[in-house]
N, CA, C and O of each residue as an XYZ file, in Angstrom:
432
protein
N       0.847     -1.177      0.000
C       0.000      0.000      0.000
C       0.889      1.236      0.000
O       1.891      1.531      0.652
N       0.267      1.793     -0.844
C       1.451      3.381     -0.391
C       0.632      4.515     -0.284
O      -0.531      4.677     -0.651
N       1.491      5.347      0.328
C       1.405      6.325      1.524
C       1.641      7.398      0.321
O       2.332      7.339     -0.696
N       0.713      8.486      0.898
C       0.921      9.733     -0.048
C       1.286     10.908      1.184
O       0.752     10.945      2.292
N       2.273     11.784      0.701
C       2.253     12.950      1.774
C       1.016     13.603      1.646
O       0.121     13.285      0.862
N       1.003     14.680      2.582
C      -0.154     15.850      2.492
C       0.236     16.850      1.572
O       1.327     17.418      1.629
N      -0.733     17.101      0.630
C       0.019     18.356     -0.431
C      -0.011     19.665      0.192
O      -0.897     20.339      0.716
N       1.307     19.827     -0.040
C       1.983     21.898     -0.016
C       0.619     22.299      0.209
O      -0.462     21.987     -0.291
N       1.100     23.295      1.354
C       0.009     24.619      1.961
C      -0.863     25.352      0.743
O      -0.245     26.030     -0.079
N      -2.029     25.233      0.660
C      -3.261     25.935     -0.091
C      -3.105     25.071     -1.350
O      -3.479     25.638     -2.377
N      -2.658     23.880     -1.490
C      -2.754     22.827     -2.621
C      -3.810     21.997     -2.421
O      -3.749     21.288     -1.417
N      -5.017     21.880     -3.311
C      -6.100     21.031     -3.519
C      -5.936     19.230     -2.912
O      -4.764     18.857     -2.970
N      -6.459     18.658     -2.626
C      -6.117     16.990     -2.565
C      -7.403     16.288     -3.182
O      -7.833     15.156     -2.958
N      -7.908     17.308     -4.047
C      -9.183     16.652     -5.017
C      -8.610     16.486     -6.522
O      -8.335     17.490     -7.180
N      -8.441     15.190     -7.036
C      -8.558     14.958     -7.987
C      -9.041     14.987     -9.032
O     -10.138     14.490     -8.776
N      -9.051     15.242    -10.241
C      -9.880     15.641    -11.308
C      -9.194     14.851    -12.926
O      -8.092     14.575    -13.401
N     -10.018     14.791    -13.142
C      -9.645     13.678    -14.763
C      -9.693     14.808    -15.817
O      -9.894     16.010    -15.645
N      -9.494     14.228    -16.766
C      -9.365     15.182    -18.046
C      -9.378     14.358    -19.059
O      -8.382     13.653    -19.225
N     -10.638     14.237    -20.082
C     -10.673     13.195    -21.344
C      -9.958     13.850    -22.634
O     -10.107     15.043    -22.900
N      -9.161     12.968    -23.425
C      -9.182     13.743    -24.540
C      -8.852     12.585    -25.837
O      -8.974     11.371    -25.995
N      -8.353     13.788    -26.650
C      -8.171     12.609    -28.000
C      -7.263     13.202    -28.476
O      -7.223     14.399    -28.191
N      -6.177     12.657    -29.374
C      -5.590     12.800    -30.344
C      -4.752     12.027    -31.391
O      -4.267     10.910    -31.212
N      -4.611     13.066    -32.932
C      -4.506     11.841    -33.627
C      -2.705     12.634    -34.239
O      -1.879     13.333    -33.652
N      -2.769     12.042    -35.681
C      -1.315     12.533    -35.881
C      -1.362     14.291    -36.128
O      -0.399     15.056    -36.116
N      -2.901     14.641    -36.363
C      -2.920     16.351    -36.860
C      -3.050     16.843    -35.671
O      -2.083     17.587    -35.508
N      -3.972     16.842    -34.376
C      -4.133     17.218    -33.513
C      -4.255     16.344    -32.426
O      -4.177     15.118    -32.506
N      -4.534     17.294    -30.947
C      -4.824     16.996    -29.913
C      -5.903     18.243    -29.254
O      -5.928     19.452    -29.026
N      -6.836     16.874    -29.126
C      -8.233     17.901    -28.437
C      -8.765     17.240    -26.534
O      -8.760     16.081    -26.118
N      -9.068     18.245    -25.965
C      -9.335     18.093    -24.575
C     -10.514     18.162    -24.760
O     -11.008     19.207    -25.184
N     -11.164     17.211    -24.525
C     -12.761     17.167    -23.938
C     -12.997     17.427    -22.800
O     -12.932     16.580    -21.910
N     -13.389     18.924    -22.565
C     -14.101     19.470    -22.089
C     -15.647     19.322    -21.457
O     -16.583     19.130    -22.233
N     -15.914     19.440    -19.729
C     -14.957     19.331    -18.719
C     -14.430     18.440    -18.197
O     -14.840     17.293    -18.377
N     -13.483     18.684    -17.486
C     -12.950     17.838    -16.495
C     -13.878     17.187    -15.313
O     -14.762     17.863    -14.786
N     -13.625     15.857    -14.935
C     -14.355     15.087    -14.097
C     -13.796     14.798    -12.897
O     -12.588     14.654    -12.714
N     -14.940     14.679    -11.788
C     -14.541     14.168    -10.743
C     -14.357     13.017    -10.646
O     -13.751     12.857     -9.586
N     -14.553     11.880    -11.231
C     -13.886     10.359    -11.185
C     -13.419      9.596    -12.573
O     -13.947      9.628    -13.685
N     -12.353      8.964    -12.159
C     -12.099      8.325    -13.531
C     -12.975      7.766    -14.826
O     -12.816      7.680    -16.044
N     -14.160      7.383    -13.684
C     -15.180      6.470    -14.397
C     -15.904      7.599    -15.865
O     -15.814      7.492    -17.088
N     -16.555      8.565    -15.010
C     -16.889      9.328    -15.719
C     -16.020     10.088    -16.544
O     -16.692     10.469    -17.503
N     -14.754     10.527    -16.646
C     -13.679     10.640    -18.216
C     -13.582      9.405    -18.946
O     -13.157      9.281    -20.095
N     -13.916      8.707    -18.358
C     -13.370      7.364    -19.388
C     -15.051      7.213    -20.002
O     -15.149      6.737    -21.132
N     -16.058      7.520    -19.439
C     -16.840      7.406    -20.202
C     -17.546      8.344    -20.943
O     -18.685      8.039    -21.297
N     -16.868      9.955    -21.392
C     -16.916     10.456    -21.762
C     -16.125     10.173    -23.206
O     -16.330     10.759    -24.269
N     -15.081      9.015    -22.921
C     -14.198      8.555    -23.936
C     -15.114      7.441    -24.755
O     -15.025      7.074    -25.926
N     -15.899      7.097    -23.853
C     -16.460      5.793    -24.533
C     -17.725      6.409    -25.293
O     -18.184      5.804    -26.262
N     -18.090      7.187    -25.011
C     -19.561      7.576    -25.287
C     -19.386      8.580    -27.005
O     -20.290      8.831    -27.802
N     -18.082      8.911    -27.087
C     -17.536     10.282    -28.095
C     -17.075      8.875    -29.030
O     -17.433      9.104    -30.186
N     -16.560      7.818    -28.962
C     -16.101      6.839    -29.915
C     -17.213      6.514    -30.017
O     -17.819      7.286    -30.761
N     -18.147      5.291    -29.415
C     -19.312      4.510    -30.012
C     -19.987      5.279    -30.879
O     -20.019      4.970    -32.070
N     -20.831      6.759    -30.244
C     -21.184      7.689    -31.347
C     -20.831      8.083    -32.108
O     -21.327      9.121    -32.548
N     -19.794      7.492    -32.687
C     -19.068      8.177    -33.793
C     -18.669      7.339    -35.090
O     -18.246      7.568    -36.223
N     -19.169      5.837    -34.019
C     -18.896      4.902    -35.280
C     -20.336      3.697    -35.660
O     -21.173      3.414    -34.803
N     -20.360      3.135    -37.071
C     -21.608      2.611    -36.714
C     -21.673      1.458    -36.210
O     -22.645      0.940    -35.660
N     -20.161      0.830    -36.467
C     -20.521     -0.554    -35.398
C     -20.055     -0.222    -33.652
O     -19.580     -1.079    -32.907
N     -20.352      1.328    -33.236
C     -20.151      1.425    -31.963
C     -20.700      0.537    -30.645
O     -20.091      0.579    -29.576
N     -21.827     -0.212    -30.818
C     -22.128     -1.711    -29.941
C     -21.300     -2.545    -30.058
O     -21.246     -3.362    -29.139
N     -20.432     -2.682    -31.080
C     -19.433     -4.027    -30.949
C     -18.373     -3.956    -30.289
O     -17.735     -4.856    -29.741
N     -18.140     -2.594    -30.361
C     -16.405     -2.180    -29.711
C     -16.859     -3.004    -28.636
O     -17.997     -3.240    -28.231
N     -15.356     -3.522    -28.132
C     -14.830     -3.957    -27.164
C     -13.985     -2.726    -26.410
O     -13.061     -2.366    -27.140
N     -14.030     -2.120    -25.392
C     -13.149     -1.253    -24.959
C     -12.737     -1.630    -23.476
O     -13.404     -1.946    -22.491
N     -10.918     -1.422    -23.772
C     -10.599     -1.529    -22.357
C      -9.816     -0.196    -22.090
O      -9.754      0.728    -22.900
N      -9.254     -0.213    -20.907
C      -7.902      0.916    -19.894
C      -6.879      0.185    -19.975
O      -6.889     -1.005    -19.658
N      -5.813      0.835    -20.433
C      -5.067      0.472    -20.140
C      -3.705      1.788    -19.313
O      -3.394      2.870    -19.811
N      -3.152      1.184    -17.972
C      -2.896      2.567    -17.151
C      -1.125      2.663    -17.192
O      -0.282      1.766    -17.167
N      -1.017      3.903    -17.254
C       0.856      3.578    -17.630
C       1.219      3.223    -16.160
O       2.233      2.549    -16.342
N       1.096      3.244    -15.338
C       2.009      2.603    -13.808
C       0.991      1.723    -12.980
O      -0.218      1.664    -13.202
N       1.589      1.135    -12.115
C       1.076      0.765    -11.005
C       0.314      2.267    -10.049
O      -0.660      2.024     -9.336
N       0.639      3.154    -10.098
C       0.157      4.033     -9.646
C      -0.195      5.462    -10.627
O       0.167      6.636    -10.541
N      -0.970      4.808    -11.463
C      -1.591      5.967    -12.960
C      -1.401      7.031    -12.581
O      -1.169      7.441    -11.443
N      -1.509      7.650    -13.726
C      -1.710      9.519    -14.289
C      -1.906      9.712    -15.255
O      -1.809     10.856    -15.698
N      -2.447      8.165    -16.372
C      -2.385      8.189    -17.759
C      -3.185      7.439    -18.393
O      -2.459      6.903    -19.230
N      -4.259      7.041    -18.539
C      -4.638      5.865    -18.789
C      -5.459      5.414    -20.572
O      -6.612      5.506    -20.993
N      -4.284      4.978    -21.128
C      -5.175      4.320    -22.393
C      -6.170      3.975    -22.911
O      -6.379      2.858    -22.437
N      -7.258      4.301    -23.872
C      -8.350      3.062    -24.326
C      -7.325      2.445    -24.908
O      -6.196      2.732    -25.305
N      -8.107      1.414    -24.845
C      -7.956      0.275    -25.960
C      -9.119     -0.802    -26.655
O      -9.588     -1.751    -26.025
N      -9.505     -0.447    -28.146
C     -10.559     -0.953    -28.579
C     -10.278     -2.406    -29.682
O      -9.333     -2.628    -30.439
N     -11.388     -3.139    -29.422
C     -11.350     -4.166    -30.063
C     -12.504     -3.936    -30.603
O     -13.484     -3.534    -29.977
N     -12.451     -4.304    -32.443
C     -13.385     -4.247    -33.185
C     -13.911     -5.412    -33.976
O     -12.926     -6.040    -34.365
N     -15.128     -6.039    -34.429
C     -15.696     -7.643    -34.894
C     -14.327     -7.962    -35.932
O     -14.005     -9.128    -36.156
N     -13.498     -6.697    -36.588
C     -12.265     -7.260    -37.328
C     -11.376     -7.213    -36.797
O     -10.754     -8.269    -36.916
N     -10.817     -6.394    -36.108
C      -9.633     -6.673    -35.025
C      -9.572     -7.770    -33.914
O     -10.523     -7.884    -33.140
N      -8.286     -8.721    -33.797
C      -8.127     -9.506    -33.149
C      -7.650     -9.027    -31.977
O      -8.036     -9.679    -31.007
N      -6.976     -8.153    -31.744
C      -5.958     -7.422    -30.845
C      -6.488     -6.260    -30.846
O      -6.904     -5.647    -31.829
N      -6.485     -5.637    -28.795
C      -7.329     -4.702    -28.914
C      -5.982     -3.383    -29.363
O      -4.797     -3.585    -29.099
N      -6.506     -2.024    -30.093
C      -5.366     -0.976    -30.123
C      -5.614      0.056    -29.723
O      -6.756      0.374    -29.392
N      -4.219      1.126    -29.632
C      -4.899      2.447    -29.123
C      -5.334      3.622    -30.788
O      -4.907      3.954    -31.894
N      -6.270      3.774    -29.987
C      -6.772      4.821    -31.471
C      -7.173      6.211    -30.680
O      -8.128      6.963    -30.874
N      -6.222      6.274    -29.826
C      -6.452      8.113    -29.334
C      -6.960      8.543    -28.349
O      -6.599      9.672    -28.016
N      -7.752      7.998    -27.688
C      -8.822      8.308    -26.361
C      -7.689      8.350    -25.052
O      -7.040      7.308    -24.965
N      -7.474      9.046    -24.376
C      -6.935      8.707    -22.992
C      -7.610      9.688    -21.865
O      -8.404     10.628    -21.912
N      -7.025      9.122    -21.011
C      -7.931     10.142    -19.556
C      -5.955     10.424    -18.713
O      -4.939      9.762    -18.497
N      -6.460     11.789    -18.543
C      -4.761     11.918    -17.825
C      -5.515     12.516    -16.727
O      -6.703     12.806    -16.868
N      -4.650     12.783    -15.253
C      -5.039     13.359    -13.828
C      -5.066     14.949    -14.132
O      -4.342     15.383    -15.028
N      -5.375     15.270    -13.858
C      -5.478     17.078    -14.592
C      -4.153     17.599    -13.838
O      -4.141     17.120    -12.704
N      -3.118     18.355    -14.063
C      -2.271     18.788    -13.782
C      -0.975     18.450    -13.806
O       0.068     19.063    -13.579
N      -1.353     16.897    -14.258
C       0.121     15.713    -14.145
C       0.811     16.257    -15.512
O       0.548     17.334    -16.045
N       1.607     15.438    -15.901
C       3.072     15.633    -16.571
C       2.379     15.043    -17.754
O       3.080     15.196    -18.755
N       1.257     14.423    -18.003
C       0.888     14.351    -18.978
C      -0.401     15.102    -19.216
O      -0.969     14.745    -20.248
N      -0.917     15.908    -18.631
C      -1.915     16.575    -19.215
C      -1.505     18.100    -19.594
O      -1.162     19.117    -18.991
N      -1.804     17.560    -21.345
C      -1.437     18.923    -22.303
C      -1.997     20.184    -22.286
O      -1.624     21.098    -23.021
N      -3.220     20.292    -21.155
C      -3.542     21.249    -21.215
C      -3.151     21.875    -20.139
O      -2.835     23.044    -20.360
N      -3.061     21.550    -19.117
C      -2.138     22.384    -18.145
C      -0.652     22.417    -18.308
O       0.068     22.572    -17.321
N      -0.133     22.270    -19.582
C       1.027     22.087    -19.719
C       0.982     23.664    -20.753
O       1.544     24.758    -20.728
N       0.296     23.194    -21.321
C      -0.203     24.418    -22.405
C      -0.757     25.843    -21.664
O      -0.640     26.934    -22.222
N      -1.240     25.713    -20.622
C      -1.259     26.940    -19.924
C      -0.473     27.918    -19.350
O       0.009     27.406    -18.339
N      -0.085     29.067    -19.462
C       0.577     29.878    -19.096
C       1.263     30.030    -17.328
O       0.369     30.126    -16.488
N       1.940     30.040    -17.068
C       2.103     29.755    -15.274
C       2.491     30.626    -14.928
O       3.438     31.006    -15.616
N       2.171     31.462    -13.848
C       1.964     33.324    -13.301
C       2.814     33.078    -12.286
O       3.112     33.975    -11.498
């Protein structure tokens, strides 16, 4: 089990998700950010199925970069794909080292 310190004086300890997508032209943040994983990831799931027409068949999983995430993959399996892949969807922790939009924000 591991132990987290207490975050720095007037630092939040609420977590927040951030869905987004991107492909080789861009990267887009789906807008807003969530209070639980569940709900970014199914903001991920809900923006793919609608978007495709065999969206009932997908198979979709997570897949998380650590034992202790800040990043977490779809990964879809389709009635022709054998192997599930990533096609763009991820959920990052809002503020982490991978989320482009607080990276992309200006810092005062």
């Amino acid at each position: 089990m591991s132990h987290q310190l207490p975050p720095p004086c007037g630092e939040s300890t609420t977590t927040r998700y951030r869905a987004d997508y991107s492909d080789a032209q861009s990267h887009t943040p789906l807008e807003p950010t969530y209070d639980t994983l569940a709900e970014a990831q199914g903001r991920c799931e809900t923006a793919l199925r609608g978007a495709r027409e065999d969206g009932d068949a997908l198979v979709i999983s997570w897949r998380p970069d650590s034992a202790e995430p800040v990043l977490w993959d779809m990964l879809v399996q389709t009635p022709l794909l054998r192997s599930p892949v990533r096609i763009g969807y991820a959920v990052t922790v809002v503020g982490s080292v991978f989320d482009s939009a607080a990276a992309a924000s200006p810092k005062g």
